[in-house]
N, CA, C and O atoms as a GROMACS GRO file, in nm:
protein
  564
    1UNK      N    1  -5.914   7.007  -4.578
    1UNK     CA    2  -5.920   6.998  -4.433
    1UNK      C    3  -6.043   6.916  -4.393
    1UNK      O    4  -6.140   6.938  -4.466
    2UNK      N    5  -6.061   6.834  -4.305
    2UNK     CA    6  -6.146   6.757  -4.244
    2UNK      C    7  -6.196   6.820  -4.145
    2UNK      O    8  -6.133   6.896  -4.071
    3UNK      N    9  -6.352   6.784  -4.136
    3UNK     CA   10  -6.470   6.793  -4.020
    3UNK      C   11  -6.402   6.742  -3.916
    3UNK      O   12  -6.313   6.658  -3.925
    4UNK      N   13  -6.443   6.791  -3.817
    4UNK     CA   14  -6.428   6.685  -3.678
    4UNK      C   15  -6.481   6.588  -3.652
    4UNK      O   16  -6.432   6.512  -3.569
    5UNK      N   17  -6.634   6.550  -3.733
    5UNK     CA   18  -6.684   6.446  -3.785
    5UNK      C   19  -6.611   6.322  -3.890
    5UNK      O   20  -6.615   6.201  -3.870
    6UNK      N   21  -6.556   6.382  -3.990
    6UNK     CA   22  -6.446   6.329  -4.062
    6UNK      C   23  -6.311   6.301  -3.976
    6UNK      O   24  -6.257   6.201  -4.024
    7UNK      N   25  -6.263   6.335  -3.905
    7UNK     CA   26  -6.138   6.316  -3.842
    7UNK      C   27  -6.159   6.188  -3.724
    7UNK      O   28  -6.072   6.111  -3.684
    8UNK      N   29  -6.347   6.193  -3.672
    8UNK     CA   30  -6.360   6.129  -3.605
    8UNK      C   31  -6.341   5.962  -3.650
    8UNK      O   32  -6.277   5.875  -3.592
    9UNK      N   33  -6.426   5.954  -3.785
    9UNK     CA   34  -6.459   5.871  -3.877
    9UNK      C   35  -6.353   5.788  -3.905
    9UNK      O   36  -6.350   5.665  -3.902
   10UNK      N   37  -6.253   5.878  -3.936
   10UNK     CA   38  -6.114   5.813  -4.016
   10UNK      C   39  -6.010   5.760  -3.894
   10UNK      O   40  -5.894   5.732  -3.925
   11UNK      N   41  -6.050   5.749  -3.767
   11UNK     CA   42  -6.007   5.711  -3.658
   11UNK      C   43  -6.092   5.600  -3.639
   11UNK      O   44  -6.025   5.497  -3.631
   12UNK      N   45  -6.190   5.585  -3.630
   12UNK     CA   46  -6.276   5.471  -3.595
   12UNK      C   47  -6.251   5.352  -3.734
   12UNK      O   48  -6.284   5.234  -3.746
   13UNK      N   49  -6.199   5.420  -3.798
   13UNK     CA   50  -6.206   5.294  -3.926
   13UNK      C   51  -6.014   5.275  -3.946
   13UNK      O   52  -5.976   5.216  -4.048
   14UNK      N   53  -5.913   5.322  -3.854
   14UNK     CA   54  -5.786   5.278  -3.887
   14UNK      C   55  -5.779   5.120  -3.848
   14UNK      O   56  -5.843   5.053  -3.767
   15UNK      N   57  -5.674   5.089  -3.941
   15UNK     CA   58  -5.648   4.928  -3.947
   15UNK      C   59  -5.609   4.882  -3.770
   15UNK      O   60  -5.639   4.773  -3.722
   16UNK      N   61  -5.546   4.979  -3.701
   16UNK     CA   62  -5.498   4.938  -3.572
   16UNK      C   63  -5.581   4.934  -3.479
   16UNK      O   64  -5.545   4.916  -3.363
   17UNK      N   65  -5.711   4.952  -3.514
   17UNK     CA   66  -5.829   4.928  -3.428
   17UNK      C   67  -5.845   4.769  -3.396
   17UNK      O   68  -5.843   4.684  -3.307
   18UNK      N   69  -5.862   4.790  -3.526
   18UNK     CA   70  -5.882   4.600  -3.574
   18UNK      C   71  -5.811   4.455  -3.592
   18UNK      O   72  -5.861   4.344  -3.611
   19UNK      N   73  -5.691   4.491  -3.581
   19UNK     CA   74  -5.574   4.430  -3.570
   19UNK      C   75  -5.579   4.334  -3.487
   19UNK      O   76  -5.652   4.341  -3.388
   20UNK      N   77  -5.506   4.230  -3.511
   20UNK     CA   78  -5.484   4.163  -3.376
   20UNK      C   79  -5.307   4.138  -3.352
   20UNK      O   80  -5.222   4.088  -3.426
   21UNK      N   81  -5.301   4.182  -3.251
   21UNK     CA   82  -5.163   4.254  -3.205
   21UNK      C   83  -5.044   4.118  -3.142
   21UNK      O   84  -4.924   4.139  -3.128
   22UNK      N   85  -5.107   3.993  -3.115
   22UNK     CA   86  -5.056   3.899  -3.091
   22UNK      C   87  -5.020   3.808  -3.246
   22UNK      O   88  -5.084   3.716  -3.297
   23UNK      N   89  -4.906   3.869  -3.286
   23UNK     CA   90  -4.870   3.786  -3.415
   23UNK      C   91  -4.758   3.683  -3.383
   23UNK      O   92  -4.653   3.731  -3.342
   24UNK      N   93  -4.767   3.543  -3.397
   24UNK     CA   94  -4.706   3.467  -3.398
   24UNK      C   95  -4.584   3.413  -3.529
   24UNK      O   96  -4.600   3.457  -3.642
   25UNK      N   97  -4.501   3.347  -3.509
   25UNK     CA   98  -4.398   3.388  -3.617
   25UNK      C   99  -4.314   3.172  -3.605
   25UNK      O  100  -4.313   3.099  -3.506
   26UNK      N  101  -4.273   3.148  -3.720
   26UNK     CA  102  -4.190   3.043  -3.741
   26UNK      C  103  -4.096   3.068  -3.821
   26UNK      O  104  -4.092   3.153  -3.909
   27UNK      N  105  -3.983   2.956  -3.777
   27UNK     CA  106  -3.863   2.957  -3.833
   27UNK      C  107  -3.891   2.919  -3.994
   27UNK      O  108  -3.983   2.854  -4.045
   28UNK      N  109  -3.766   2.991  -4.058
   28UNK     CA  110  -3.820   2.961  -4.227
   28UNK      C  111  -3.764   2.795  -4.264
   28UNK      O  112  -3.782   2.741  -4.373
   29UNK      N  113  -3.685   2.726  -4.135
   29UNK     CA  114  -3.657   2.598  -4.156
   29UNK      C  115  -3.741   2.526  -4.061
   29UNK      O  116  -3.711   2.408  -4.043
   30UNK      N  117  -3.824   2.567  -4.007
   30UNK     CA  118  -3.932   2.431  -3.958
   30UNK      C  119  -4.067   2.407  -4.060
   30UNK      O  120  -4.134   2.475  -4.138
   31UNK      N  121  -4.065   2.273  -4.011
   31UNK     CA  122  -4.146   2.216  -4.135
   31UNK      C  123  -4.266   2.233  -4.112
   31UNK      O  124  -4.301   2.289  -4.008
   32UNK      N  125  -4.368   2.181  -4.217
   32UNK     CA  126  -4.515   2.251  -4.192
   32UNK      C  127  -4.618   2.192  -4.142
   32UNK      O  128  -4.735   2.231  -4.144
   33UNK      N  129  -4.564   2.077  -4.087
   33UNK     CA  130  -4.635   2.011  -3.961
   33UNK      C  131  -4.629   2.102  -3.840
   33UNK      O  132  -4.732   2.137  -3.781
   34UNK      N  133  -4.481   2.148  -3.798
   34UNK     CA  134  -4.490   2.268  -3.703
   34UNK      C  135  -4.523   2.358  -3.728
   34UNK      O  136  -4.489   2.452  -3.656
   35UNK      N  137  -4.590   2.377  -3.820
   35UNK     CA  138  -4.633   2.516  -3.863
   35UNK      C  139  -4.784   2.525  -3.844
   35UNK      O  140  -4.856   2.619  -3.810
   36UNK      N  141  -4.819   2.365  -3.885
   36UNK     CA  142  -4.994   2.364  -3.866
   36UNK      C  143  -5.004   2.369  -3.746
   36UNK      O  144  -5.067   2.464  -3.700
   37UNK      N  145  -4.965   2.302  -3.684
   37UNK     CA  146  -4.958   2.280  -3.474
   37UNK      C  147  -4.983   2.394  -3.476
   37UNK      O  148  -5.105   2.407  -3.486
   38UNK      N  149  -4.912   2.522  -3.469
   38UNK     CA  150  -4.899   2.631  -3.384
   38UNK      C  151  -5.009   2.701  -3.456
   38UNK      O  152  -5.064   2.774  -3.374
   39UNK      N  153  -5.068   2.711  -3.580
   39UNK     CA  154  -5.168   2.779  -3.623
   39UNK      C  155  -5.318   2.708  -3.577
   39UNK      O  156  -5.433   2.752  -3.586
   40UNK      N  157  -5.270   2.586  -3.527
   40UNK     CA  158  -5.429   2.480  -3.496
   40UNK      C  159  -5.417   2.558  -3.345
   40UNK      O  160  -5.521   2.603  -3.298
   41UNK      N  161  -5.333   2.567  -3.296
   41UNK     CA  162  -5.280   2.590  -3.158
   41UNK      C  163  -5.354   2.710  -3.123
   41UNK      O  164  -5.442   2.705  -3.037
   42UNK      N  165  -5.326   2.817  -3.183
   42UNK     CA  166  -5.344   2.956  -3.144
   42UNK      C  167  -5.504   3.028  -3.239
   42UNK      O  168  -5.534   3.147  -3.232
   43UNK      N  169  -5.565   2.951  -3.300
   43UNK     CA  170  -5.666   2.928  -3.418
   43UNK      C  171  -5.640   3.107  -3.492
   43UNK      O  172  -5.716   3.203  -3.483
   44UNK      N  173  -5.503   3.098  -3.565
   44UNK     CA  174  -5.498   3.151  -3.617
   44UNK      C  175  -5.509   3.097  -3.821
   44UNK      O  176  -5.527   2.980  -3.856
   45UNK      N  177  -5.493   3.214  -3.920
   45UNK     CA  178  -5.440   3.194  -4.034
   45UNK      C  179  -5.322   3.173  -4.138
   45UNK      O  180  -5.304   3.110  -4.242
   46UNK      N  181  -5.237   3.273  -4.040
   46UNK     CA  182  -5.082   3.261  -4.092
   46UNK      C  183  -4.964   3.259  -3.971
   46UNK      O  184  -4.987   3.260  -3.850
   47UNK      N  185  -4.847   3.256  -4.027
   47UNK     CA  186  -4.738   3.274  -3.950
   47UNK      C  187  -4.644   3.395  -4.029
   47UNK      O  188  -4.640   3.412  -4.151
   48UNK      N  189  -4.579   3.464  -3.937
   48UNK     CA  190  -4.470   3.570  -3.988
   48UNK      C  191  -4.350   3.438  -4.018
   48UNK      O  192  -4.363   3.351  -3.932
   49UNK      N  193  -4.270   3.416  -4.090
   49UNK     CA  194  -4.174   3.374  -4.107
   49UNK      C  195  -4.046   3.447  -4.090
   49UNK      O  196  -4.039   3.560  -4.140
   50UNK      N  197  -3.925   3.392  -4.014
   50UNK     CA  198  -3.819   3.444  -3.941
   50UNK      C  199  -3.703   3.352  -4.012
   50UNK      O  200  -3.724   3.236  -4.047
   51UNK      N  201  -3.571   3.423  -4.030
   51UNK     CA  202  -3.460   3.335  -4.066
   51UNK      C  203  -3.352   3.430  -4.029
   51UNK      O  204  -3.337   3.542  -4.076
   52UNK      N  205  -3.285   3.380  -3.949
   52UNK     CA  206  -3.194   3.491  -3.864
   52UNK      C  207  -3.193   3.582  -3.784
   52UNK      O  208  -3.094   3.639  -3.740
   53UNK      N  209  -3.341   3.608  -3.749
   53UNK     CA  210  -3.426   3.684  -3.677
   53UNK      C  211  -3.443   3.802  -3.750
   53UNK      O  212  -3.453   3.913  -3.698
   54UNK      N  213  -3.447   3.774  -3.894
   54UNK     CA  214  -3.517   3.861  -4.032
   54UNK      C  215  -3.626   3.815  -4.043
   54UNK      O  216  -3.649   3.694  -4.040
   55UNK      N  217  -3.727   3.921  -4.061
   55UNK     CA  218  -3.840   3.842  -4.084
   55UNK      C  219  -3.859   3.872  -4.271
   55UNK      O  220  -3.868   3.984  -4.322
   56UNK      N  221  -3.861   3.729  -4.350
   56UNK     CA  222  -3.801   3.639  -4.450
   56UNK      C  223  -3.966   3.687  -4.537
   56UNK      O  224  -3.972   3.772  -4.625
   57UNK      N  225  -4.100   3.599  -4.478
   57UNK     CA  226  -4.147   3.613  -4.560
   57UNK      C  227  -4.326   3.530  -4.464
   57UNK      O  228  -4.318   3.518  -4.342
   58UNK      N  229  -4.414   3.500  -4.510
   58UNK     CA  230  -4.505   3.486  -4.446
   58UNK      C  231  -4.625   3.399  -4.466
   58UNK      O  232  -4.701   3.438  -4.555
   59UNK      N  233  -4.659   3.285  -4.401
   59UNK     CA  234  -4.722   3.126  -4.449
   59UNK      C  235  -4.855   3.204  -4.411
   59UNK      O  236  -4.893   3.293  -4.336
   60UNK      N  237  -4.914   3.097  -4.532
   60UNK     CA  238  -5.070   3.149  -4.489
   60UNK      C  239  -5.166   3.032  -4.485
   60UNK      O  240  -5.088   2.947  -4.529
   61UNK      N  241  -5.261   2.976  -4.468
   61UNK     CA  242  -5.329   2.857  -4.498
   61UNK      C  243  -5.375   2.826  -4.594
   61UNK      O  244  -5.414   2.714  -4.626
   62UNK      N  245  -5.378   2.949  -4.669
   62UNK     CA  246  -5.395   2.935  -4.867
   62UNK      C  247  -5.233   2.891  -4.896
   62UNK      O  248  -5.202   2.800  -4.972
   63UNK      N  249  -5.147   2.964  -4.829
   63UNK     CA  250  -5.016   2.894  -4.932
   63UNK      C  251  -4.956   2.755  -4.920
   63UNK      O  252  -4.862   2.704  -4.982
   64UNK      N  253  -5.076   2.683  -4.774
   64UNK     CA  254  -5.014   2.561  -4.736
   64UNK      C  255  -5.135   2.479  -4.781
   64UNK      O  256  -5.124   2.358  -4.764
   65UNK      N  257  -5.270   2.534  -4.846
   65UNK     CA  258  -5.306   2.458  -4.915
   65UNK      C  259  -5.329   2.441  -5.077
   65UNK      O  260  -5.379   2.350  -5.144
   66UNK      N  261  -5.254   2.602  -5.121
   66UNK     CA  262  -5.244   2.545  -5.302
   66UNK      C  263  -5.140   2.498  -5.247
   66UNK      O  264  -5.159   2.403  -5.170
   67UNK      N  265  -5.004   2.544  -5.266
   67UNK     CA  266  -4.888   2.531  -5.269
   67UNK      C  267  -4.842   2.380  -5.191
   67UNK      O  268  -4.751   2.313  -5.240
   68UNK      N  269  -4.890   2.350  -5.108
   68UNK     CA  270  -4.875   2.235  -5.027
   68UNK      C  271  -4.976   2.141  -5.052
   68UNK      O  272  -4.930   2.062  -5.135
   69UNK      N  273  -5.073   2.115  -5.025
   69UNK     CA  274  -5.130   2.031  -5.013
   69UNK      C  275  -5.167   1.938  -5.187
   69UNK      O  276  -5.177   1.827  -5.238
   70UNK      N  277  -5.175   2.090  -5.215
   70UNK     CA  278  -5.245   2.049  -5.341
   70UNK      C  279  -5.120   1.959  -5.489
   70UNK      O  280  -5.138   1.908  -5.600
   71UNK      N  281  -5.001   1.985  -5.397
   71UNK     CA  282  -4.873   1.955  -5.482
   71UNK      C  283  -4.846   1.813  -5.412
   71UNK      O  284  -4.759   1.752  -5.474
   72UNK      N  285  -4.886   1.754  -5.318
   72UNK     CA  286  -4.885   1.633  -5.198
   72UNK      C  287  -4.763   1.638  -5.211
   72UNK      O  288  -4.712   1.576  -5.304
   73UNK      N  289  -4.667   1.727  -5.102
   73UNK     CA  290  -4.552   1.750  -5.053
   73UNK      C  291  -4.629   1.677  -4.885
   73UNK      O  292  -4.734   1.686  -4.822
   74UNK      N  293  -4.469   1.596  -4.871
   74UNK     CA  294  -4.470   1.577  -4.749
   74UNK      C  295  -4.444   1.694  -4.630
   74UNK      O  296  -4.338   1.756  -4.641
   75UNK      N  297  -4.524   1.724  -4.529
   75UNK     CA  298  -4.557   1.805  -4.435
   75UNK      C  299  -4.413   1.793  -4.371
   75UNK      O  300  -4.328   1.881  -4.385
   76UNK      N  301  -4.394   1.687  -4.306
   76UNK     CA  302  -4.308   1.684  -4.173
   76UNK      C  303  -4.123   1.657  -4.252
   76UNK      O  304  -4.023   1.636  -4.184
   77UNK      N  305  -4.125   1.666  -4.394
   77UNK     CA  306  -4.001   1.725  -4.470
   77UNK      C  307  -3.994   1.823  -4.568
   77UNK      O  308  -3.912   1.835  -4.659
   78UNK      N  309  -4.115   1.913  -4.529
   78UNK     CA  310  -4.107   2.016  -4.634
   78UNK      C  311  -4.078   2.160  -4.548
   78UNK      O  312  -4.131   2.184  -4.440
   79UNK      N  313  -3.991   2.244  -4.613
   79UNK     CA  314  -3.998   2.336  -4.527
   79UNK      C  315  -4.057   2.470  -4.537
   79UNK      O  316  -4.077   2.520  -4.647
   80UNK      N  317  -4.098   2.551  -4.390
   80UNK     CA  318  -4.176   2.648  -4.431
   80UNK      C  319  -4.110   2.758  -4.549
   80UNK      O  320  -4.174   2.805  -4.643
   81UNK      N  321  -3.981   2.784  -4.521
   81UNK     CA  322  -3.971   2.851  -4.636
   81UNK      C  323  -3.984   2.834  -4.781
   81UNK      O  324  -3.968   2.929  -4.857
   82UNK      N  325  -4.013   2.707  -4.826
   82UNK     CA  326  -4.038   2.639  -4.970
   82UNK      C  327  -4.158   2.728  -4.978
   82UNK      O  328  -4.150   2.829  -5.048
   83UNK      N  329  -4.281   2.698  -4.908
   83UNK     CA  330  -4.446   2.722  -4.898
   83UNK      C  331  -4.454   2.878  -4.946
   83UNK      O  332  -4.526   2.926  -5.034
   84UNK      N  333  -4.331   2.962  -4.839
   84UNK     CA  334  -4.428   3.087  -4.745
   84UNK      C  335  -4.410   3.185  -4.921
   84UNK      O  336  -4.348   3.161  -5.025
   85UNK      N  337  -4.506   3.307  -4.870
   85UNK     CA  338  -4.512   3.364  -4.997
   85UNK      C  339  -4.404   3.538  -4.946
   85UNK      O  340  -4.423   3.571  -4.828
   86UNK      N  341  -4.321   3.617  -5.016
   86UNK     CA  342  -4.251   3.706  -5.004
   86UNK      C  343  -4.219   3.767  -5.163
   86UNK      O  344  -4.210   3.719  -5.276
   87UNK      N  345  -4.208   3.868  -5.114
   87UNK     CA  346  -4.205   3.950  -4.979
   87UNK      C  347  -4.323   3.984  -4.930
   87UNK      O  348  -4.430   3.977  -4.989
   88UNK      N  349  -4.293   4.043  -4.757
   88UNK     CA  350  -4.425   4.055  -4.750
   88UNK      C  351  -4.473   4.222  -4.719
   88UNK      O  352  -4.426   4.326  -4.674
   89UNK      N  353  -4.635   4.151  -4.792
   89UNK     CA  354  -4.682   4.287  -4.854
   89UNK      C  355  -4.766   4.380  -4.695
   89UNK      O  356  -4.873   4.328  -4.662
   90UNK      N  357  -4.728   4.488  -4.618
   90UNK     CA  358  -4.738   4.533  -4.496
   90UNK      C  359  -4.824   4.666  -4.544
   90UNK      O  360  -4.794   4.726  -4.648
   91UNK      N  361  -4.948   4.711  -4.446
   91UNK     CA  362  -4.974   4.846  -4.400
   91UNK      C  363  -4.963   4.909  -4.254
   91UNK      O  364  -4.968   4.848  -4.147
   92UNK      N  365  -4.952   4.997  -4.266
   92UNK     CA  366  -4.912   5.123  -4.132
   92UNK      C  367  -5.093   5.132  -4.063
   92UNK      O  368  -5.202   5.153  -4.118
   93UNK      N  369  -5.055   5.108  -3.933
   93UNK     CA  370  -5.168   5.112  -3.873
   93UNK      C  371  -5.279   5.246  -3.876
   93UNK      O  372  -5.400   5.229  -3.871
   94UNK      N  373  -5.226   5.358  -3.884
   94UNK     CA  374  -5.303   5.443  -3.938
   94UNK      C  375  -5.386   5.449  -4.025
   94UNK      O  376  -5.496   5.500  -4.004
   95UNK      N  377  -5.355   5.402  -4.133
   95UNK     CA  378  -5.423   5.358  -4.259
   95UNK      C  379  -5.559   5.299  -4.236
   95UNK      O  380  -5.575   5.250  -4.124
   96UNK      N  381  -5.666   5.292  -4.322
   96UNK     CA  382  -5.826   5.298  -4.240
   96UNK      C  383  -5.828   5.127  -4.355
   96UNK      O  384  -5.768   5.080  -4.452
   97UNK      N  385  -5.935   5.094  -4.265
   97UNK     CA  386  -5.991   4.957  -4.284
   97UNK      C  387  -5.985   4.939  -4.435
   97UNK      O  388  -5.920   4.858  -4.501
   98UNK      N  389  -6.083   5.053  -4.481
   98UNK     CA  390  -6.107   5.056  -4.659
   98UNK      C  391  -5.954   5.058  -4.756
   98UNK      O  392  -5.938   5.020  -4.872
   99UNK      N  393  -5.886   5.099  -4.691
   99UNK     CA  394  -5.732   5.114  -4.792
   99UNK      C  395  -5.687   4.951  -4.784
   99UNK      O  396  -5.644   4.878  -4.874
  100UNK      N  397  -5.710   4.925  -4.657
  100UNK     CA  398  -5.644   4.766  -4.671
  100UNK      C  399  -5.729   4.686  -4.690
  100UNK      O  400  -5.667   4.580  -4.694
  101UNK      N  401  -5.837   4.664  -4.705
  101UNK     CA  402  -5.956   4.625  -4.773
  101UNK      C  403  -5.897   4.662  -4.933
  101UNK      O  404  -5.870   4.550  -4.976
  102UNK      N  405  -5.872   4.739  -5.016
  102UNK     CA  406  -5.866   4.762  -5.114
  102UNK      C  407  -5.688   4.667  -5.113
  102UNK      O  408  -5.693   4.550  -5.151
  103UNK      N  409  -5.586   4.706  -5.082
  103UNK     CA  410  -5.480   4.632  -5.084
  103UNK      C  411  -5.508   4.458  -5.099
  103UNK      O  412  -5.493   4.375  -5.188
  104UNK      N  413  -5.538   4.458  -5.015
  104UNK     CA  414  -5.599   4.258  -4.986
  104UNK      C  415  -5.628   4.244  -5.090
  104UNK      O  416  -5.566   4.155  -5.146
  105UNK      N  417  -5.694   4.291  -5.144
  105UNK     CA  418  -5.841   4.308  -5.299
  105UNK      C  419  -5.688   4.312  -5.444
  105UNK      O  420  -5.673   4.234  -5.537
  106UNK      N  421  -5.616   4.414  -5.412
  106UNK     CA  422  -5.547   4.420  -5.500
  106UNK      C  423  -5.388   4.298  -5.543
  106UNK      O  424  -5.332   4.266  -5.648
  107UNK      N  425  -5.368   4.265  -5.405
  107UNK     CA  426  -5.279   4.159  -5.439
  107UNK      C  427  -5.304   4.026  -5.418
  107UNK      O  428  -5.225   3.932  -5.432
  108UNK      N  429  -5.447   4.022  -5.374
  108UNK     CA  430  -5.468   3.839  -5.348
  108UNK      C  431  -5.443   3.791  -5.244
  108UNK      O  432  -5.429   3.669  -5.236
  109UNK      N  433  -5.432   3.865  -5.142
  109UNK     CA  434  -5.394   3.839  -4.979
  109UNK      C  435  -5.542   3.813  -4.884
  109UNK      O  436  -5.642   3.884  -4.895
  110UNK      N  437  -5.536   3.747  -4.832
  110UNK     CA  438  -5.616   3.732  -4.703
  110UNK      C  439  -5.548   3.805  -4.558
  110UNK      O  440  -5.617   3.840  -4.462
  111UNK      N  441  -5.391   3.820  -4.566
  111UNK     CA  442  -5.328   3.880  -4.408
  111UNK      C  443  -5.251   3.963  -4.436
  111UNK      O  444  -5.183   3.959  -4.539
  112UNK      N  445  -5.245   4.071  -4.333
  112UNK     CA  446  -5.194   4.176  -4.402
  112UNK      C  447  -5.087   4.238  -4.268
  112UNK      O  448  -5.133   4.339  -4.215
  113UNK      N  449  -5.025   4.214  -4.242
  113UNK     CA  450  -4.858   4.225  -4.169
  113UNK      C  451  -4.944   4.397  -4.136
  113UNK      O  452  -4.987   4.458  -4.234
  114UNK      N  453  -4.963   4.469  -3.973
  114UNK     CA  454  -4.929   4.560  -3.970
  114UNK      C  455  -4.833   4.657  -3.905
  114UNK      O  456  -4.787   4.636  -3.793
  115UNK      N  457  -4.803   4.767  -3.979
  115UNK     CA  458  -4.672   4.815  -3.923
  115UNK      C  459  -4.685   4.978  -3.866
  115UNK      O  460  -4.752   5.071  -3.911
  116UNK      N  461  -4.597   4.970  -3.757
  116UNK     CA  462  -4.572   5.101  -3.660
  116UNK      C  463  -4.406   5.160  -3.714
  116UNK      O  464  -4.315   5.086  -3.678
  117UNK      N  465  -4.374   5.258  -3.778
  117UNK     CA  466  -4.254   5.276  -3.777
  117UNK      C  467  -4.173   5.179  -3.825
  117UNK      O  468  -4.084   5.138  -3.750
  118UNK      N  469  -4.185   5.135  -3.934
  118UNK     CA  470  -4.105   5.035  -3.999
  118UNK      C  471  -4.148   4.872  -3.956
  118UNK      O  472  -4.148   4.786  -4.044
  119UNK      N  473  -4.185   4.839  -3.809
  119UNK     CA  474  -4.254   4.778  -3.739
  119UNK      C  475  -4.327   4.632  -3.744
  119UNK      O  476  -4.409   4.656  -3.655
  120UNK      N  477  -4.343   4.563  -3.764
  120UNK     CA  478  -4.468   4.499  -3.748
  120UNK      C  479  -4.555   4.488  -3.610
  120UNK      O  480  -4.511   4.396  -3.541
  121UNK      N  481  -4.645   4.542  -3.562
  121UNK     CA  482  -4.697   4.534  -3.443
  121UNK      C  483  -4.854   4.493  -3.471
  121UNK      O  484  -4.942   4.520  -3.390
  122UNK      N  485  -4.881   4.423  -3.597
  122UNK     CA  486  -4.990   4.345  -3.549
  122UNK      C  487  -5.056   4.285  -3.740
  122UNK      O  488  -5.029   4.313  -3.856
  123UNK      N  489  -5.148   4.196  -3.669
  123UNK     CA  490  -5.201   4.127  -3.866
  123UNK      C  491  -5.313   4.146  -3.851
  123UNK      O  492  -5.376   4.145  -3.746
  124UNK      N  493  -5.355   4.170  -3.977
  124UNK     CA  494  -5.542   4.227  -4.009
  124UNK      C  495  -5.555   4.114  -4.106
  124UNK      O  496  -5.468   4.073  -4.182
  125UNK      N  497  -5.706   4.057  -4.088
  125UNK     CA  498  -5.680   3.927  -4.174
  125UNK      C  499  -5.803   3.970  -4.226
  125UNK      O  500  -5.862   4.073  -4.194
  126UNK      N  501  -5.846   3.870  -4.322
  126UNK     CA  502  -5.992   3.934  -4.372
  126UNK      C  503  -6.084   3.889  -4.272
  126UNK      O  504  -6.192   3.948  -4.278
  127UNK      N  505  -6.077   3.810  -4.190
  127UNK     CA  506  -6.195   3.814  -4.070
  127UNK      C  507  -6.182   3.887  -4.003
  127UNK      O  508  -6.272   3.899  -3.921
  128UNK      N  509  -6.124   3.934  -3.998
  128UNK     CA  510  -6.118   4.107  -3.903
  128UNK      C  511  -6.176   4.194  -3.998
  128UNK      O  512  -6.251   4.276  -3.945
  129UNK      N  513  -6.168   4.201  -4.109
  129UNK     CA  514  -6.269   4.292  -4.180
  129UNK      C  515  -6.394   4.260  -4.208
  129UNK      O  516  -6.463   4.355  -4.244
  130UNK      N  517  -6.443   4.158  -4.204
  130UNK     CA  518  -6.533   4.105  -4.200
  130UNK      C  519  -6.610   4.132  -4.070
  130UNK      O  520  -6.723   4.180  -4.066
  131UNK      N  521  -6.536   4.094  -3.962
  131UNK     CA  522  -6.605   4.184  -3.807
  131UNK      C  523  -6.642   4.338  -3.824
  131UNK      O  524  -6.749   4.391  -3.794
  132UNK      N  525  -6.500   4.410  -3.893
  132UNK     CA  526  -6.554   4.560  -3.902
  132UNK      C  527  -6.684   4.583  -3.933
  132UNK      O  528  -6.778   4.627  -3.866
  133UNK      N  529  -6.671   4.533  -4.092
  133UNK     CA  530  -6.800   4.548  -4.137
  133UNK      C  531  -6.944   4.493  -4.102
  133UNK      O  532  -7.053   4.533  -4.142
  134UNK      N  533  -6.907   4.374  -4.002
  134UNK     CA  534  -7.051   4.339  -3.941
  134UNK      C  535  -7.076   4.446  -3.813
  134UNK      O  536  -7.187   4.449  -3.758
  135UNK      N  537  -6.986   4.519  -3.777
  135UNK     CA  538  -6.990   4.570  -3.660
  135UNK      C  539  -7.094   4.665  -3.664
  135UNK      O  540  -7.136   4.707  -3.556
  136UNK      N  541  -7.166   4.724  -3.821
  136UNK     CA  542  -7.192   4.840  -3.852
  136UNK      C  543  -7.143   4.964  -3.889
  136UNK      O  544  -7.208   5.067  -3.897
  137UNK      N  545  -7.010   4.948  -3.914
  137UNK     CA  546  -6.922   5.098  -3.917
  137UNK      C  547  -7.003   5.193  -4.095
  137UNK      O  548  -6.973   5.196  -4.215
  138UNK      N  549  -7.095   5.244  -4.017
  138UNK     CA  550  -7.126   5.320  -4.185
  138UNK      C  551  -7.077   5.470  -4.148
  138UNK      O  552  -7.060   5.499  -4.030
  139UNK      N  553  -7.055   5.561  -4.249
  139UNK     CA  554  -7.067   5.650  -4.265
  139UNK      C  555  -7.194   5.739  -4.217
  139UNK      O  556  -7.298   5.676  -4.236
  140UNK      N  557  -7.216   5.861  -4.162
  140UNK     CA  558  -7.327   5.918  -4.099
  140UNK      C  559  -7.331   6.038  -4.265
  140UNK      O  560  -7.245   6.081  -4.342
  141UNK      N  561  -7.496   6.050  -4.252
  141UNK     CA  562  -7.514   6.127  -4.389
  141UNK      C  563  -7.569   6.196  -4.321
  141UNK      O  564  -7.621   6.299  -4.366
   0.00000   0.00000   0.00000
């Protein structure tokens, strides 16, 4: 059983604090010129990828620069679904900063899809953990 101190704690450090709840999304057949636009656009890191209004799988700016750049695929005939990486790997907003901090850590991710009820309602990227942790969030001894 948890302190009320502890219960407080493990609330101040869930992933849905930190989130950013405006996730943007591309078709898995537009190419990755439209894909950079809308990420230069919105100065984000990734896109949710959509194909049928499934969401397929998920571009990141690491997968458009090993995978893309570094292979000199043409941008404006390559498509996002060639790039994006899937499936994609999601946590439940409840879940505290440190678990998805440890997830990221464990599969090589920088963005991390989060989910409400099956959901996606928002992405935690590692600069959002990076804010947490500049924010000061320590533990009280």
């Amino acid at each position: 059983m948890l302190t009320p101190e502890e219960n407080e704690m493990m609330a101040l450090s869930e992933v849905a604090r930190y989130m950013v709840r405006d996730v943007k999304s591309v078709t898995a057949e537009s190419n990755l010129q439209e894909a950079s636009r809308l990420m230069a656009q919105f100065g984000i890191g990734s896109l949710l990828v959509k194909k049928a209004d499934q969401l397929v799988g998920i571009l990141t700016e690491t997968d458009m620069a090993r995978k893309g750049m570094a292979t000199d695929v043409n941008p404006q005939k390559t498509s996002v679904e060639s790039l994006m990486s899937a499936p994609i790997i999601t946590i439940e907003g409840y879940k505290t900063v440190e678990e998805a901090h440890g997830l990221m850590k464990t599969k090589g991710i920088r963005h991390l899809p989060v989910t409400e009820e099956g959901k996606i309602v928002g992405m935690l990227s590692l600069s959002d953990l990076v804010r947490y942790y500049a924010s000061g969030f320590q533990t009280t001894e």
